[in-house]
C-alpha beads as a LAMMPS data file, in Angstrom:
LAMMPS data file: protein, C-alpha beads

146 atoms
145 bonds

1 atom types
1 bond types

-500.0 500.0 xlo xhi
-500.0 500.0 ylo yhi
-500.0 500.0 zlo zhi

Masses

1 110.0

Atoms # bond

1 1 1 340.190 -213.849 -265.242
2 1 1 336.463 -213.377 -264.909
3 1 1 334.419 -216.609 -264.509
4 1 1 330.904 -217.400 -264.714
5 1 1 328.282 -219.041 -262.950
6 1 1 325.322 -221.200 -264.364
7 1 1 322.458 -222.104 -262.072
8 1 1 319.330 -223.560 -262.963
9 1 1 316.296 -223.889 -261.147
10 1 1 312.592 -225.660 -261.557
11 1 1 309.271 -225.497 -260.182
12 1 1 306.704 -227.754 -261.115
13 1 1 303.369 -227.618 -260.031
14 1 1 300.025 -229.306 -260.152
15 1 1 297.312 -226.832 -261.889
16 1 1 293.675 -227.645 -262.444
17 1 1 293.128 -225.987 -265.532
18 1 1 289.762 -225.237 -264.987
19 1 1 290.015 -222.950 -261.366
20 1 1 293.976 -222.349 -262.205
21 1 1 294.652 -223.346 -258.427
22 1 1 298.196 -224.597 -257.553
23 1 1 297.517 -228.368 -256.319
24 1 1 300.963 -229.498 -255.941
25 1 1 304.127 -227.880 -255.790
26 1 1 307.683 -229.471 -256.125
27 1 1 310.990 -226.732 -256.745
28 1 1 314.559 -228.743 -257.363
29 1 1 318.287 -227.893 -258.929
30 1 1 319.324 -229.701 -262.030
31 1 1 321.310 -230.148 -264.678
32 1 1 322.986 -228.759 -267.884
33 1 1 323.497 -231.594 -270.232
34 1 1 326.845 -232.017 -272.118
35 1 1 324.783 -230.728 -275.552
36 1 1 323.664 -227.958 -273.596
37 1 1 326.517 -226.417 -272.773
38 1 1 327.709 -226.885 -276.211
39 1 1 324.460 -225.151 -276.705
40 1 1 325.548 -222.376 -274.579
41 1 1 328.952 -221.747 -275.848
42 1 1 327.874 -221.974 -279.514
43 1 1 324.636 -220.005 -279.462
44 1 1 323.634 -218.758 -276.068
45 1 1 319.634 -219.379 -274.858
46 1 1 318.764 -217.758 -278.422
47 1 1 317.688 -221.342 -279.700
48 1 1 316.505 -222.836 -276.559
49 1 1 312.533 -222.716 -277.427
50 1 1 310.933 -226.130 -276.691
51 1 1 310.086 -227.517 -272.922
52 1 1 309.443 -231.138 -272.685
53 1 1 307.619 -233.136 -270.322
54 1 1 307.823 -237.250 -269.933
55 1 1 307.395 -240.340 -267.301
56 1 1 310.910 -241.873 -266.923
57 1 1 312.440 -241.308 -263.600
58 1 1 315.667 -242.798 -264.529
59 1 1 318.737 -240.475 -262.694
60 1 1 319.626 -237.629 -264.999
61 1 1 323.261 -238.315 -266.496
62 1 1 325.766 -235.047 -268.131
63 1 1 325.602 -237.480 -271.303
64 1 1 321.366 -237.403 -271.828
65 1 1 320.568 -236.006 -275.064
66 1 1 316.855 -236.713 -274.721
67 1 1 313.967 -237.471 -271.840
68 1 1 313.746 -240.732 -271.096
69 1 1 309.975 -241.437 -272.534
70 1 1 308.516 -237.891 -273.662
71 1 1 304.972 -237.553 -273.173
72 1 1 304.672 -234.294 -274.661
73 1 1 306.742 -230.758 -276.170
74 1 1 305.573 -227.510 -277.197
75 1 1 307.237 -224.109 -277.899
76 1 1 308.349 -221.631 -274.845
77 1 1 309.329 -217.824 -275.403
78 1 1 311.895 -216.982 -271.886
79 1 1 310.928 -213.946 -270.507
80 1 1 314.041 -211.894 -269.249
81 1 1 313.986 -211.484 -265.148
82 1 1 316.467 -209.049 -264.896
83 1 1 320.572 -209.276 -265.961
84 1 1 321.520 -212.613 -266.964
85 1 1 318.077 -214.262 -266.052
86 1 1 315.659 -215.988 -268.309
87 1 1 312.389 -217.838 -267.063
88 1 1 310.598 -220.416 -268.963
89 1 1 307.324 -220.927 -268.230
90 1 1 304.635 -223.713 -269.605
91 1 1 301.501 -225.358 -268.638
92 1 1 300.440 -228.249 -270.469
93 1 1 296.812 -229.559 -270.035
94 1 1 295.201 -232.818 -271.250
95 1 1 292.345 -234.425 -273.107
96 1 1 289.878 -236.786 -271.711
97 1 1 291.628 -240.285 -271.633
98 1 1 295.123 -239.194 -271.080
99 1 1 296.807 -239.694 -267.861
100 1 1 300.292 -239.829 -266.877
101 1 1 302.439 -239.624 -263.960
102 1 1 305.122 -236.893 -264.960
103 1 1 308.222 -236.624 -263.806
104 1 1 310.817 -235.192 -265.809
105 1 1 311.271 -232.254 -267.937
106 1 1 313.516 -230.696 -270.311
107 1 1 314.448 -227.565 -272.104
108 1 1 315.325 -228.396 -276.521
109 1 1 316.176 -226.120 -279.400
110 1 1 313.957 -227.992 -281.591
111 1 1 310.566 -229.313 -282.095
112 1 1 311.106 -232.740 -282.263
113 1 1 312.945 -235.686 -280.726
114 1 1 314.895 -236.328 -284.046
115 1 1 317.692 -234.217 -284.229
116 1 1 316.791 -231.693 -281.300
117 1 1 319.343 -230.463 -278.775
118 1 1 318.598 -230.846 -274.879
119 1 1 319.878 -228.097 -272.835
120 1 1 319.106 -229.491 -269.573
121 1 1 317.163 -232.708 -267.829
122 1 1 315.304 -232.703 -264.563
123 1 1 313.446 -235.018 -262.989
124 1 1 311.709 -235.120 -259.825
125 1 1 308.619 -236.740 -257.575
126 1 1 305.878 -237.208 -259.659
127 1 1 302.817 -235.120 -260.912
128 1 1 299.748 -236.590 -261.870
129 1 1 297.799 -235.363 -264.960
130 1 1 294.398 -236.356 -266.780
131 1 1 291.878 -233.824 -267.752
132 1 1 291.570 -232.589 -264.700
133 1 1 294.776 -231.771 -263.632
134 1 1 297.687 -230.249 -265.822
135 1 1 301.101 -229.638 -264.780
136 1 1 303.307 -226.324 -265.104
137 1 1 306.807 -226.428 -265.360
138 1 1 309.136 -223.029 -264.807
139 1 1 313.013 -223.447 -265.543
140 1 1 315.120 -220.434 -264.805
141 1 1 318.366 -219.744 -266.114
142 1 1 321.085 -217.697 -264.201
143 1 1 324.387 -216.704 -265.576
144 1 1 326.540 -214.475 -263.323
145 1 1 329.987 -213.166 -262.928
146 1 1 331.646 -214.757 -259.763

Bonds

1 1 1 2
2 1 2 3
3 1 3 4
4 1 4 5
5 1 5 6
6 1 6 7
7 1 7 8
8 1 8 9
9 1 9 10
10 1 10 11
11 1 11 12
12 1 12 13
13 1 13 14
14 1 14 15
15 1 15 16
16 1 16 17
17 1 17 18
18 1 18 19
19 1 19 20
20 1 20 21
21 1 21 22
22 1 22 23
23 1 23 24
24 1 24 25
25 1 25 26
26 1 26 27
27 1 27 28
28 1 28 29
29 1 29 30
30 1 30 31
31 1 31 32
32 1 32 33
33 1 33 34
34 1 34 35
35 1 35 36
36 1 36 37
37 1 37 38
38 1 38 39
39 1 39 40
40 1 40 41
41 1 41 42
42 1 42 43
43 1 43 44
44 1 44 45
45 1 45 46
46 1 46 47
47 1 47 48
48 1 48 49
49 1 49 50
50 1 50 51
51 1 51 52
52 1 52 53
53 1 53 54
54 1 54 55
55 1 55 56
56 1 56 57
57 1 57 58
58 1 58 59
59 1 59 60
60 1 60 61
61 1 61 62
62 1 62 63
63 1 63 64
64 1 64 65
65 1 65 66
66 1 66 67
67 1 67 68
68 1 68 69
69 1 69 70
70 1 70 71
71 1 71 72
72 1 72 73
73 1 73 74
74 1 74 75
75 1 75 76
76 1 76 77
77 1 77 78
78 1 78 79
79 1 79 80
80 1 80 81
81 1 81 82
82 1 82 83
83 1 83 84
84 1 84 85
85 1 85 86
86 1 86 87
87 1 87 88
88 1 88 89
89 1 89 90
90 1 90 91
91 1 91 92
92 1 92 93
93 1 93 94
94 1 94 95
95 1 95 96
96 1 96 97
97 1 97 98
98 1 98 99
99 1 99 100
100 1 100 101
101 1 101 102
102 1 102 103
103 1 103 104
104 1 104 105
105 1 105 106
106 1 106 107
107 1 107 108
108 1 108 109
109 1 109 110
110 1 110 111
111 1 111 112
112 1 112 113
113 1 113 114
114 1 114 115
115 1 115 116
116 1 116 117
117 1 117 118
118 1 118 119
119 1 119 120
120 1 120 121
121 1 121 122
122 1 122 123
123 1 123 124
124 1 124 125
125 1 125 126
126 1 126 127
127 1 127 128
128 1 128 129
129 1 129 130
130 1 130 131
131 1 131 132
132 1 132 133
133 1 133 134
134 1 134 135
135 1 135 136
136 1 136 137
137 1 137 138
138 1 138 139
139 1 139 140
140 1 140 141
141 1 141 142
142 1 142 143
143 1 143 144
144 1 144 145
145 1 145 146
């Protein structure tokens, strides 16, 4: 019997949108929700198009089917990285007057927080944003055959 291997990875970083320099820099594991790996077994990554960024640093739980306080989501297209490997990549900037400490992210099949699917919930020391300084989040997916 043939079994498989799921690994997922993050690196967020600090940008200032205007120069594009890296300011910060944090990489960590984390987790598949329970709906995501329903996700998976149903429909592979194929619907897995939304990142989502927030401010609740509560622990991440198997049972979370949504950040704890979302800040922000927008559409991601994975780029393949080679056999079983898909990167998703986002930077998300700000307007004068907003500021946030970020600190957890997400991966969702749909566009809003109202029946959406998480795939996975990470969270992580936080990132501060404002106008002058966005944040970019990369999750990469690795399946395998062990």
């Amino acid at each position: 019997m043939e079994k498989l291997k799921l690994k997922i990875n993050a690196i967020i970083q600090s940008i200032d949108p205007n120069t594009g320099e890296v300011t910060k820099e944090t990489k960590i594991h984390n987790l598949v929700v329970n709906t995501g790996l329903e996700e998976l077994v149903d429909n592979g990554l194929a619907n897995i198009d939304y990142v989502a960024i927030g401010t609740d640093n509560t622990g991440v739980q198997a049972t979370d089917t949504e950040l704890g306080v979302e800040i922000t989501r927008s559409s991601v297209t994975p780029s393949n990285e080679g056999t079983g490997i898909r990167l998703f990549d986002k930077t998300f900037t700000f307007s004068s007057g907003e500021s946030y400490t970020i600190v957890e992210a997400g991966l969702f099949e749909g566009a809003t927080v109202s029946g959406s699917t998480m795939f996975n919930r990470l969270t992580f020391a936080g990132h501060e944003v404002d106008v002058d300084n966005g944040v970019r989040v990369q999750i990469t997916i690795t399946l395998s055959a062990v």
